[in-house]
BANUTI-936224 format. One line per 4 residues: number of its first residue (from 1); their letters; for each residue x, y, z of C-alpha. Coordinates in nm, 3 decimals, always signed. Layout:
// BANUTI-936224
NUM> a> X Y Z  ...
// end
This chain:
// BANUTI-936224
1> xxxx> +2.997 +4.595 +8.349  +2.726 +4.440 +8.493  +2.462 +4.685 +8.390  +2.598 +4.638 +8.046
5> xxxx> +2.563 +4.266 +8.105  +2.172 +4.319 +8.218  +2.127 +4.543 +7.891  +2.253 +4.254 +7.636
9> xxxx> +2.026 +4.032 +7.841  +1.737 +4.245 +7.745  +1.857 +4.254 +7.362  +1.829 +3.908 +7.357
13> xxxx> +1.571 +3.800 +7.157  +1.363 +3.482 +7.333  +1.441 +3.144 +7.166  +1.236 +3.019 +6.849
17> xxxx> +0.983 +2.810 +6.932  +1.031 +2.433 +6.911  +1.011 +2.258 +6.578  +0.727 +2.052 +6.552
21> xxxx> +0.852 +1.691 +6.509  +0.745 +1.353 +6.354  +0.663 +1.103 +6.674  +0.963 +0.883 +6.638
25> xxxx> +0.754 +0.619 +6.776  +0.493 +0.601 +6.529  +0.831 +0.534 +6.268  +0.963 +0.287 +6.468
29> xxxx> +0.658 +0.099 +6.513  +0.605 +0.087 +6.180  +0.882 -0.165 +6.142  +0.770 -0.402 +6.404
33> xxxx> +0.415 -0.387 +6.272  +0.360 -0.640 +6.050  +0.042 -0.576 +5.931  +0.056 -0.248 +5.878
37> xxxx> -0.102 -0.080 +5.539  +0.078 -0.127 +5.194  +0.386 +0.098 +5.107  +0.168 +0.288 +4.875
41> xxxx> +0.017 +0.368 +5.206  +0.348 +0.439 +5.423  +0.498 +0.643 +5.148  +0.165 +0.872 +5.134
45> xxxx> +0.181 +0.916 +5.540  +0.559 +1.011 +5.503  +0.476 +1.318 +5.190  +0.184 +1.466 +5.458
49> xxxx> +0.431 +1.447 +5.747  +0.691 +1.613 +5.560  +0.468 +1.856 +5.410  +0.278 +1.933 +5.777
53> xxxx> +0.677 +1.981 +5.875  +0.698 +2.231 +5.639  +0.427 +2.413 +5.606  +0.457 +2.450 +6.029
57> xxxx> +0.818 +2.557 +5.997  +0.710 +2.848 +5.709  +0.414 +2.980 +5.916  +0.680 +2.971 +6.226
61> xxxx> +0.915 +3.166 +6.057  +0.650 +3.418 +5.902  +0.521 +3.527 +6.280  +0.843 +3.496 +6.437
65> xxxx> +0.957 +3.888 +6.421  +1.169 +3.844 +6.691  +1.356 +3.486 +6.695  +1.707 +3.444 +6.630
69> xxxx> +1.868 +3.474 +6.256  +1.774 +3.299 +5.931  +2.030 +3.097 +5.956  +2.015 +2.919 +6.251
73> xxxx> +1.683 +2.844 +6.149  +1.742 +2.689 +5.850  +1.996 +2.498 +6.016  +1.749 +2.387 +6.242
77> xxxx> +1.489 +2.293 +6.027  +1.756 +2.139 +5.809  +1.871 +1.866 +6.042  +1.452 +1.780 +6.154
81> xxxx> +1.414 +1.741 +5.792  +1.749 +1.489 +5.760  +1.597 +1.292 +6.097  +1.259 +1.272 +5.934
85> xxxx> +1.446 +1.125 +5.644  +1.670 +0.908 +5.788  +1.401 +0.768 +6.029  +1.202 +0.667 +5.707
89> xxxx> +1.446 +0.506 +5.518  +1.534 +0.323 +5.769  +1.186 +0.181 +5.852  +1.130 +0.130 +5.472
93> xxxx> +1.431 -0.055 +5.430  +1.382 -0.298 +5.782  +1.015 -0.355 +5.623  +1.125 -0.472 +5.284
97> xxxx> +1.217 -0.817 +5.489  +0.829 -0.843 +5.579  +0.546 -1.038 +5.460  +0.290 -0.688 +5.361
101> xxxx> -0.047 -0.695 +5.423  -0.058 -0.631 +5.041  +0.162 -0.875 +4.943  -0.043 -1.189 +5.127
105> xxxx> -0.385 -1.035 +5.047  -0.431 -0.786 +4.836  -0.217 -0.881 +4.538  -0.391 -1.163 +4.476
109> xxxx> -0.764 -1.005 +4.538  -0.625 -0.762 +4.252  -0.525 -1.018 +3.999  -0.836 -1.200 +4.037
113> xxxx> -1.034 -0.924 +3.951  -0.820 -0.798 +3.688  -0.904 -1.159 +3.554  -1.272 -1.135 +3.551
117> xxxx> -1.305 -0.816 +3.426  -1.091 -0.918 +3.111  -1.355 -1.219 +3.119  -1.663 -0.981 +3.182
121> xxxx> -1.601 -0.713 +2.910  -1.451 -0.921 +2.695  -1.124 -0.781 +2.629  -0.835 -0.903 +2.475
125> xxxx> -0.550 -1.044 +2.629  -0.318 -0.740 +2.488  -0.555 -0.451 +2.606  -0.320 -0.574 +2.924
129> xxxx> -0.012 -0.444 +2.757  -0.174 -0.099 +2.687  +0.058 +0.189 +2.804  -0.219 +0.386 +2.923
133> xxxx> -0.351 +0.078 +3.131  -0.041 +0.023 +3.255  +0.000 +0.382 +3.342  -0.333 +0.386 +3.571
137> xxxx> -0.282 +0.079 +3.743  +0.070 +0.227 +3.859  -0.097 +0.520 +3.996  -0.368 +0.331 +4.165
141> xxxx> -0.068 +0.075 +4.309  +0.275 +0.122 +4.249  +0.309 -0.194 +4.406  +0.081 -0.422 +4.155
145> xxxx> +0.240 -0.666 +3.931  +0.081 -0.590 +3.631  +0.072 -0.953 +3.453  +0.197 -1.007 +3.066
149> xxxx> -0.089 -1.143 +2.849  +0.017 -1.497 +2.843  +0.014 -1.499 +3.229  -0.339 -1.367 +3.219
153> xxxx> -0.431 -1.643 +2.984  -0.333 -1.884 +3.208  -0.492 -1.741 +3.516  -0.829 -1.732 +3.277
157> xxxx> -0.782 -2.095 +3.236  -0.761 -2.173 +3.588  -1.008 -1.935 +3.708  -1.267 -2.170 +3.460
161> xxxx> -1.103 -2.500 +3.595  -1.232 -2.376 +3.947  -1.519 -2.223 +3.862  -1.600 -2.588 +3.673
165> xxxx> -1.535 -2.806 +3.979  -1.750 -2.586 +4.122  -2.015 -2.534 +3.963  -1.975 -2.938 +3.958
169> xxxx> -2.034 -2.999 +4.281  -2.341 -2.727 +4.349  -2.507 -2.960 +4.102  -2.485 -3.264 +4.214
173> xxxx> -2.539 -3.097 +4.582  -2.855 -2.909 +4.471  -3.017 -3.065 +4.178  -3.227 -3.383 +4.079
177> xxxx> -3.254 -3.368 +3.686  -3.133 -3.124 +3.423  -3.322 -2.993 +3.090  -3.063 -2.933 +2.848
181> xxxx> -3.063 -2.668 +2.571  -2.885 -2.685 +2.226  -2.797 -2.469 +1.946  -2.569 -2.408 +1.628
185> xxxx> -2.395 -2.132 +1.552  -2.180 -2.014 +1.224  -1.941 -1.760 +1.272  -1.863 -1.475 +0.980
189> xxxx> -1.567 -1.672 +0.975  -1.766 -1.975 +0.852  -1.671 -2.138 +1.131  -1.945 -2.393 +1.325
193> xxxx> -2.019 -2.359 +1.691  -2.234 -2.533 +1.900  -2.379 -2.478 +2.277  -2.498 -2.651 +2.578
197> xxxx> -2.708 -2.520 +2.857  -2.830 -2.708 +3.186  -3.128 -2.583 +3.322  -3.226 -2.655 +3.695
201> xxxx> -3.422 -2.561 +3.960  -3.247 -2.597 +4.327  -3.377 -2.732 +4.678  -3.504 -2.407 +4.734
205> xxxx> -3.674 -2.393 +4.427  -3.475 -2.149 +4.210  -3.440 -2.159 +3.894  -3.090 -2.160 +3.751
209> xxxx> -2.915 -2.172 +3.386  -2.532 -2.287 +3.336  -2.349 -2.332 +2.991  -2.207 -2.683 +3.037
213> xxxx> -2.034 -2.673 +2.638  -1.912 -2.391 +2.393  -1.725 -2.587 +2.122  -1.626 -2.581 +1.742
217> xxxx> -1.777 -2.847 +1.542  -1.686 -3.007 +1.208  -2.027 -3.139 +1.117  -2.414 -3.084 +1.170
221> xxxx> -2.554 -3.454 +1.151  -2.694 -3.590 +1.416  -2.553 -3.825 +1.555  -2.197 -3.586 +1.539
225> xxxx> -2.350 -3.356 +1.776  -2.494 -3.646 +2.011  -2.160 -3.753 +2.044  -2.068 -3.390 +2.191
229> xxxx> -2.300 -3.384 +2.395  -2.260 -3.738 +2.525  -1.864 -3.620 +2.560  -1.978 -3.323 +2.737
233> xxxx> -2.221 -3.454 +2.972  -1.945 -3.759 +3.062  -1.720 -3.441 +3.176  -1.976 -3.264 +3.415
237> xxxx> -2.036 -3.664 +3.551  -2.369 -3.564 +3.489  -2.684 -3.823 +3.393  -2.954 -3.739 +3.514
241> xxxx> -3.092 -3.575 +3.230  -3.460 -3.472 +3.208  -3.530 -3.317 +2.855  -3.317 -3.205 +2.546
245> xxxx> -3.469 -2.898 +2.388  -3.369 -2.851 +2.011  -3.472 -2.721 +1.694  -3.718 -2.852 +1.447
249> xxxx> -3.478 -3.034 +1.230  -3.461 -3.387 +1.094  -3.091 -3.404 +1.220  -3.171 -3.357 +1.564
253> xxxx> -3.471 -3.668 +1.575  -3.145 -3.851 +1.428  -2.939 -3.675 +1.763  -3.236 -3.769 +2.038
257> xxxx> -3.259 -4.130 +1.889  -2.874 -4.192 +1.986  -2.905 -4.008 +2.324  -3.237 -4.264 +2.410
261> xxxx> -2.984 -4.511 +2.345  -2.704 -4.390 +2.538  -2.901 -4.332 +2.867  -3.106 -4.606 +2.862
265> xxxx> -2.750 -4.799 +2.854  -2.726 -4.636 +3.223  -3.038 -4.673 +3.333  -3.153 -4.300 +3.414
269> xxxx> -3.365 -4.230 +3.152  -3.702 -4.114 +3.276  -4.065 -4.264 +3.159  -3.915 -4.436 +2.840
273> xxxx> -3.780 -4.118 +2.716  -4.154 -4.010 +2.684  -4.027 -3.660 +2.715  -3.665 -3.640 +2.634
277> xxxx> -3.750 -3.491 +2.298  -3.849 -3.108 +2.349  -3.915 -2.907 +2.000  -3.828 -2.556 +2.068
281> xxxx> -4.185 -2.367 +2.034  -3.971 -2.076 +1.870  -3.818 -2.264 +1.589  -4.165 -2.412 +1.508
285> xxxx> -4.317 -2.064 +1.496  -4.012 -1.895 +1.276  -4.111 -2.210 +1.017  -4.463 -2.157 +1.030
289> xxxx> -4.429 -1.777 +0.961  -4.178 -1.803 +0.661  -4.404 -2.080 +0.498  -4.682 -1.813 +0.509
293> xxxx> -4.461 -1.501 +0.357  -4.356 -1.762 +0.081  -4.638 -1.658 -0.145  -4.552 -1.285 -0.075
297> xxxx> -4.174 -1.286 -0.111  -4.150 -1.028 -0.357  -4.289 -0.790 -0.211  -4.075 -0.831 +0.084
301> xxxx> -3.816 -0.814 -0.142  -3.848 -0.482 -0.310  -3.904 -0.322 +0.031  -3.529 -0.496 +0.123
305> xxxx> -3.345 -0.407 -0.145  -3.537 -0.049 -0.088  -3.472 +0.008 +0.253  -3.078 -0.147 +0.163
309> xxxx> -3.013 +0.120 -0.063  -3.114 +0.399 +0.190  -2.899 +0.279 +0.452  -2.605 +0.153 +0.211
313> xxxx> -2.400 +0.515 +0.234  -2.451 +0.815 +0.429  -2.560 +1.044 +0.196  -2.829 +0.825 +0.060
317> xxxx> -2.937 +0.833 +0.414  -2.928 +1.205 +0.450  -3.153 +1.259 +0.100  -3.375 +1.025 +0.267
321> xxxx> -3.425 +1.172 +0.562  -3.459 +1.499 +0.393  -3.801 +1.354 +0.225  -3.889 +1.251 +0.583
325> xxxx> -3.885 +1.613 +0.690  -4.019 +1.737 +0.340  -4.307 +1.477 +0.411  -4.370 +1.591 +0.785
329> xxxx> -4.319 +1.259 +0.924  -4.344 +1.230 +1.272  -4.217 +0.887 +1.336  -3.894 +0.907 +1.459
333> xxxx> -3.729 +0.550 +1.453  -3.460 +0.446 +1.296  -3.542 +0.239 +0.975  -3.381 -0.127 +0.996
337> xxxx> -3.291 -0.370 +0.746  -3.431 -0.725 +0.809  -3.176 -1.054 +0.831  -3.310 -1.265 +0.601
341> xxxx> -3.311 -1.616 +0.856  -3.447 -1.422 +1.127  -3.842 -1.331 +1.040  -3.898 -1.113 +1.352
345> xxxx> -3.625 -0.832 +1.218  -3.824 -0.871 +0.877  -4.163 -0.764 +1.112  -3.976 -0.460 +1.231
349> xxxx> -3.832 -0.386 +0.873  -4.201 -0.442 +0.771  -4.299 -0.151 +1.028  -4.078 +0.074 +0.976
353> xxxx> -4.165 +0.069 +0.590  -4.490 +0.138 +0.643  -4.403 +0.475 +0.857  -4.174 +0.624 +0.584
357> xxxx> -4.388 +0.518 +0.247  -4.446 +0.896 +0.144  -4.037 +0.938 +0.195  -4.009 +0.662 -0.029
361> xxxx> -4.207 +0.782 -0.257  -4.103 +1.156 -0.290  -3.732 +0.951 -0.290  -3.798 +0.822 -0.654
365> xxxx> -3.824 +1.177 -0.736  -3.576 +1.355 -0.557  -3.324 +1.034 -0.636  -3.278 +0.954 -0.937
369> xxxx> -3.013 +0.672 -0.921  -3.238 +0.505 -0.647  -3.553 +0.422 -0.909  -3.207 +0.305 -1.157
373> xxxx> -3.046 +0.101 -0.899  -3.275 -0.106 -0.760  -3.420 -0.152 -1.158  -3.106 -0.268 -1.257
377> xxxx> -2.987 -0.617 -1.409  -3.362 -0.693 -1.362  -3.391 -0.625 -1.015  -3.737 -0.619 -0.879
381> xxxx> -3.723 -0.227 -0.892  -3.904 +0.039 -0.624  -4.171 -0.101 -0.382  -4.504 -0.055 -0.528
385> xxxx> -4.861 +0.029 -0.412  -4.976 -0.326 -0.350  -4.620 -0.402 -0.156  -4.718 -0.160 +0.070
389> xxxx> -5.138 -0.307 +0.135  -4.958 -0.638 +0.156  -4.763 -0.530 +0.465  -5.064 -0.336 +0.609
393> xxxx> -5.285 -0.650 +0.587  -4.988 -0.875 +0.713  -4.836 -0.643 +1.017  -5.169 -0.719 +1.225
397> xxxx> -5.112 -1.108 +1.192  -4.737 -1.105 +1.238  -4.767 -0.922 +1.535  -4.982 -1.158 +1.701
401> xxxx> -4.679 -1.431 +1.617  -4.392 -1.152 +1.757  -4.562 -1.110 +2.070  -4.559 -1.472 +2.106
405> xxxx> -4.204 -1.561 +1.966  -4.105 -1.279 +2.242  -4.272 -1.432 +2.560  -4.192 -1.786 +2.483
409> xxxx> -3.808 -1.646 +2.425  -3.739 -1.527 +2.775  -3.458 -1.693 +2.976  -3.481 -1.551 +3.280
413> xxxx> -3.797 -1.730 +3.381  -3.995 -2.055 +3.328  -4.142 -2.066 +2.963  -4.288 -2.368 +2.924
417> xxxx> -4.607 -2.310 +3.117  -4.751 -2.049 +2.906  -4.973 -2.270 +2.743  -5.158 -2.283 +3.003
421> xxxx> -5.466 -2.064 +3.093  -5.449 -1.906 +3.420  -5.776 -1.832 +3.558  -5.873 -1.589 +3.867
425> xxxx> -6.129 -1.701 +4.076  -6.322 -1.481 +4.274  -6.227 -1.493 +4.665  -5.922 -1.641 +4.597
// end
């Protein structure tokens, strides 16, 4: 008996080798630590640990030839799994009672950013509402309370109310006088618009540009838009105004003239208003250059309603750009149509004209509704030879007056001392 004792003994396979375990004590301590990572986070740690579980337990059971049967295995592996499990949902449920590091922190750095990138790209309000939005955000944090669009609207609101008061105070921390700039606008909507901008240098002597006003107006008089800006600059508790930069117009003299009055009420207007009154150099070049095409409109005219009808359907476009390569043309820019207010896209129409006259030519032949559209209802018909010598011999003087309007346009620096001539001295 014994020996057959001693032989079972021998049959015996040796015990499996432990299950490797989840530290209990890195679950437990997840419940007493407060500011421990997001869920998002937790649940993450929980699918590896379960997964490393796993993936140990196969590989055990692959190079264990000689450990007991399958099923006490599985049995085994069975009830680490149900610990693992257990152990989690307990911790998960204990830490639903606690304040998240997410919850105090990072939900709010999430909807403010949400918020400025809805101000930044402009989107609107229901892009928020977008399934496949909503979709990504959930992957990126389960957790995120993804706001409705009239939420966002009013965090928009109050993100400008701070960024006002602000922006209020750094002024009247940092800055002496303002220079203010104005403009109208009119939407496609016909609607009127107008704009202020405060321009400042700081105690460190950097230059900086804020838009005080964005507003819809009901009239373009003068005095009207002196009262908005009056209204606008009582808002920002702001009076210490250097200059007013505006257009050209008779309406705005009328606009400066109530503004002298209004300061000089409260005593901060500078020299006598000697230099309140800035003319913007632009607006008096755009007027100078449109007085001189006056005598030459036609011409400018029949290279429009030319260079219109080429870009006025897609096939047009294609037969002209087939004359282009039938003509060899190396130019390769794109051929623009002018705005008729703005006389710096009428130079670049003007240009561009020039480039492509043998495909405008060759296009009254290979076209024949272009010669009959642009002749109809007495239309000033094709551009002719002398359209084309008047833009040669006025491209060299507009450019000089494009270079200009360009420089003088920039708002990231100081304009207003191009005037003068710099001179480099020798040994300086």
């Amino acid at each position: 008996m014994k020996l057959m004792a001693a032989a079972v003994r021998r049959r015996r396979s040796p015990p499996p080798p432990p299950l490797p375990q989840i530290e209990k004590s890195s679950l437990l301590s997840s419940h007493n630590d407060r500011t421990s990572s997001s869920l998002f986070a937790q649940r993450s740690h929980f699918v590896f640990s379960l997964r490393t579980t796993i993936a140990l337990r196969l590989l055990s059971s692959h190079n264990d030839r000689t450990s007991s049967s399958l099923f006490a295995q599985r049995s085994h592996f069975v009830f680490s799994l149900r610990t693992t499990i257990a152990l989690r949902l307990l911790s998960s449920h204990n830490d639903r009672t606690s304040s998240s590091l997410f919850a105090q922190r990072s939900h709010f750095a999430c909807r403010l950013e949400l918020v400025k990138m809805f101000v930044g790209v402009e989107l609107p309000f229901r892009f928020v509402e977008n399934v496949f939005f909503r979709n990504f955000v959930n992957a990126l944090q389960p957790q995120f309370d993804i706001p409705s669009r009239t939420t966002l609207r009013r965090a928009i609101w109050s993100l400008f109310d701070a960024e006002r008061e602000r922006l209020k105070i750094f002024i009247s921390k940092h800055c002496g006088r303002v220079c203010l700039t104005t403009d109208t606008w009119t939407s496609i909507q016909n609607l009127s618009y107008m704009s202020l901008t405060a321009h400042f240098v700081d105690k460190n002597w950097n230059l900086h540009k804020r838009i005080l006003n964005f507003c819809q107006i009901t009239s373009h008089t003068g005095e009207f838009m002196a009262k908005e800006v009056e209204t606008c600059l009582n808002a920002w508790e702001l009076n210490r105004v250097f200059s007013i930069t505006v257009d050209n117009a008779s309406s705005n003299d009328v606009g400066i003239k109530f503004m002298k009055k209004w300061m000089n009420a409260r005593n901060c207007l500078l020299l006598n208003g000697e230099y309140i009154h800035m003319r913007c150099c632009a607006h008096i070049l755009s007027l100078i250059v449109k007085e001189g095409l006056k005598d030459e409109d036609i011409s400018i005219i029949r290279i429009r309603k030319a260079v219109k009808y080429v870009r006025s359907s897609p096939s047009r476009l294609a037969r002209f750009k087939g004359c282009v390569e039938r003509e060899k043309i190396s130019y390769k820019g794109l051929i623009c149509l002018d705005v008729e207010t703005r006389w710096n896209s009428t130079y670049l129409m003007l240009v561009t004209a020039v480039k492509y006259k043998k495909a405008f030519d060759l296009l009254e032949i290979a076209d024949a509704k272009y010669v009959k559209e642009l002749s109809k209802d007495k239309g000033p018909g094709v551009p002719l030879s002398k359209d084309c010598d008047f833009a040669n011999t006025m491209l060299p003087f507009l450019r000089i007056f494009y270079d200009a309007t360009m420089r003088i346009s920039g708002s990231s620096y100081v304009t207003s001392n191009i005037y003068m001539k710099e001179h480099k001295v020798d040994g300086d």
